[in-house]
ZADREN-869305 format. One line per 2 residues: number of its first residue (from 0); their letters; for each residue x negated, y negated, z of N, C-alpha, C. Coordinates in steps of 0.001 Angstrom, whole numbers, always signed. Each point is the difference from the previous one (the first is absolute). Layout:
! ZADREN-869305
NUM	a	X,Y,Z,X,Y,Z,X,Y,Z | ...
! end
This chain:
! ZADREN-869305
0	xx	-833,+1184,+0,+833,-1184,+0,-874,-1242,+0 | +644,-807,-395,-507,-1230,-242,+719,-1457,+378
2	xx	-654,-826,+884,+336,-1057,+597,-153,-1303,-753 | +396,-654,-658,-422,-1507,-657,-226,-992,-111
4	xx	-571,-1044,+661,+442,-1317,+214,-103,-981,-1606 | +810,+52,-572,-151,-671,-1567,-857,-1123,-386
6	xx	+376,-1201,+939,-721,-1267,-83,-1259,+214,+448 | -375,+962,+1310,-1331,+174,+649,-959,+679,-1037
8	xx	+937,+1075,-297,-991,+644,-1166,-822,-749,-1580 | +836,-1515,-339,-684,-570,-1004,-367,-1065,+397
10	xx	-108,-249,+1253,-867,-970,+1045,-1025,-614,-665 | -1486,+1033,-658,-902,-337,-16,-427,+389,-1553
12	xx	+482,+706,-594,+231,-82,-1199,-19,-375,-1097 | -777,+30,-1385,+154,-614,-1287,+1037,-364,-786
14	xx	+748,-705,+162,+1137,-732,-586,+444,+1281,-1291 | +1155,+57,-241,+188,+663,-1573,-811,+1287,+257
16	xx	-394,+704,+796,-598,+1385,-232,+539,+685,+1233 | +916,+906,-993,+1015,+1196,+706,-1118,+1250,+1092
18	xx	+915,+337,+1094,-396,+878,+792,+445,+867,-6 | +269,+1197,+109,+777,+1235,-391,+210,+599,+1593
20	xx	+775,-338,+515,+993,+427,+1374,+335,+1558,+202 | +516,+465,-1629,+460,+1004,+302,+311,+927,-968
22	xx	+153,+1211,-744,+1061,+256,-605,+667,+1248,+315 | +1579,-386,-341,+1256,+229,+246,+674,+995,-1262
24	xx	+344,+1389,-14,+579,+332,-1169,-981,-454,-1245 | -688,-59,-219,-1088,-676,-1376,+86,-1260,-227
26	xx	+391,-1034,+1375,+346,-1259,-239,-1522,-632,+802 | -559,-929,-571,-726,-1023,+698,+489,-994,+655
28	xx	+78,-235,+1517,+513,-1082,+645,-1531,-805,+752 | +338,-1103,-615,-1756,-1048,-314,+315,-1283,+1031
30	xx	-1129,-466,+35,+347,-1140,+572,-870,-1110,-162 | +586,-1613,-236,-1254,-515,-1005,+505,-1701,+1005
32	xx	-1063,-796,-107,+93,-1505,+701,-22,-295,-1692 | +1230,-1186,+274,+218,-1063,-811,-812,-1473,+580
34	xx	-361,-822,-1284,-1036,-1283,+758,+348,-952,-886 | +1243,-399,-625,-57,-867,-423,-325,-501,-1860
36	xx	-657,+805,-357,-771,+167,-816,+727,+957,-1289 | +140,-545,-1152,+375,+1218,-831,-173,+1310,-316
38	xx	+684,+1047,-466,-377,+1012,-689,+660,+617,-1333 | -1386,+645,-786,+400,-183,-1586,+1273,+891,-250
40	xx	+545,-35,-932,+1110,+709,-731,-281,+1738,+148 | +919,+679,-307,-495,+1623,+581,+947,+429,-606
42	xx	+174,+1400,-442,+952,+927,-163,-166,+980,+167 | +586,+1519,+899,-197,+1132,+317,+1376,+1103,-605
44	xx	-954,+937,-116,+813,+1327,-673,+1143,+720,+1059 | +214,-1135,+1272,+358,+621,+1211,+828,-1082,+49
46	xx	+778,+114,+1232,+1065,-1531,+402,-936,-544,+1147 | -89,-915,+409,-296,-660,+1306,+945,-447,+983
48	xx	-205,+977,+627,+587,-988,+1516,-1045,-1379,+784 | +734,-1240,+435,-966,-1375,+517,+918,-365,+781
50	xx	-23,+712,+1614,+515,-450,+1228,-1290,-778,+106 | +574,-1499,+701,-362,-750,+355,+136,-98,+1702
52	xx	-791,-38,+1033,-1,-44,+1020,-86,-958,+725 | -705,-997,-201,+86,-1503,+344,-692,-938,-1177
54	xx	+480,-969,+162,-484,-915,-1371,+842,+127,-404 | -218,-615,-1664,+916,+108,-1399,-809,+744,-1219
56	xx	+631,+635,-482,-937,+490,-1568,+855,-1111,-973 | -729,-353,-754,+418,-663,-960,-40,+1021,-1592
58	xx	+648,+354,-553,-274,+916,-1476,+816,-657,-1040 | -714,+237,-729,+13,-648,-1515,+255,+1185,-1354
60	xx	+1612,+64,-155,+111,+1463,-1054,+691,-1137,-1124 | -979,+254,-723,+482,-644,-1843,+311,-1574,+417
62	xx	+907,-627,-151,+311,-1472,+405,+641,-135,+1126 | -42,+1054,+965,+961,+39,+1392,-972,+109,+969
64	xx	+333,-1169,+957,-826,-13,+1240,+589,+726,+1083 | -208,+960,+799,+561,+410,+697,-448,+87,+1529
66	xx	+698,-884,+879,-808,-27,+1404,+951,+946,+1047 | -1469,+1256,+752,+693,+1126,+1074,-1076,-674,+1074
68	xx	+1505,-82,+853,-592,-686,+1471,-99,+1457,+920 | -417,-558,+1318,-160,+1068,+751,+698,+971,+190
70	xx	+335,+512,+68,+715,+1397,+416,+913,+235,-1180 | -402,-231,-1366,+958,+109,-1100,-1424,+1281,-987
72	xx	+773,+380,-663,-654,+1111,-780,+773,-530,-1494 | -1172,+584,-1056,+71,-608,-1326,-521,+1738,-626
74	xx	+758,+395,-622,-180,+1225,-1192,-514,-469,-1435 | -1100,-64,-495,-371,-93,-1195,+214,+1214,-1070
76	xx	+658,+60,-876,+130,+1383,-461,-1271,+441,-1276 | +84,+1325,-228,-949,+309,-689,-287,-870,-1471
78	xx	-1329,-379,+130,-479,-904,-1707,+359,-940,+170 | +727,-809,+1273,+446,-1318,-334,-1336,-544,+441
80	xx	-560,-1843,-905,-965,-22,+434,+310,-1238,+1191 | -815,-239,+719,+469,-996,+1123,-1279,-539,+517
82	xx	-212,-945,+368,-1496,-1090,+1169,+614,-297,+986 | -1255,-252,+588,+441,-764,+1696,-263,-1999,-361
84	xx	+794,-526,+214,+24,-1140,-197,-424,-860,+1383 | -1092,-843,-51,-673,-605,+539,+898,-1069,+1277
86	xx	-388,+504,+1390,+1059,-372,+719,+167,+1147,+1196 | -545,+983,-211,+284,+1908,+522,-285,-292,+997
88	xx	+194,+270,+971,-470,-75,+1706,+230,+1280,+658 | -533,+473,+887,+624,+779,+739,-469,+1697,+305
90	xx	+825,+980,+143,-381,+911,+69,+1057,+1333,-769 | -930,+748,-1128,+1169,+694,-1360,-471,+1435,+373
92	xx	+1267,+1006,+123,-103,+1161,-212,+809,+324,-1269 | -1385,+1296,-151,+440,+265,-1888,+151,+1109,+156
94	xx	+1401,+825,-645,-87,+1404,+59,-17,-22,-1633 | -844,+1316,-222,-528,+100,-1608,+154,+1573,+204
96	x	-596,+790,-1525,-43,+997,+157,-1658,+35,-969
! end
């Protein structure tokens, strides 16, 4: 078993570079510090889950800005492409596969 503290764990951390917490059923549940700072466009052969834990994510899919505040979760589905739009704060768990 495993105990978590989310925010403690990306305390000290490189901004934008995922930690791998766990996996679940063949799922990756990650955990990454947001700083403000952009990130580039992406697309995966998988869906993304982006619970947001404190802060805001800011994402950017095609001409739609889309802001997930804390305790809100955002599903990216497979091939869609999407960025983090400059503004991100906080603390993001990513479940991937």
């Amino acid at each position: 078993m495993s105990h978590v503290n989310l925010p403690l764990a990306v305390l000290h951390s490189e901004a934008w570079k995922s930690s791998v917490l766990a996996r679940i059923g063949g799922a990756n549940i990650k955990v990454m510090r947001m700083d403000a700072t952009s990130y580039p466009e992406e697309v995966h052969d998988f869906p993304e889950g982006l619970l947001v834990i404190d802060g805001q994510l800011n994402l950017t899919i095609g001409s739609e800005n889309i802001i997930v505040k804390a305790g809100e979760i955002f599903i990216v589905p497979v091939g869609v492409s999407h960025a983090v739009a400059p503004g991100s704060t906080g603390t993001l768990v990513i479940f991937d596969t």
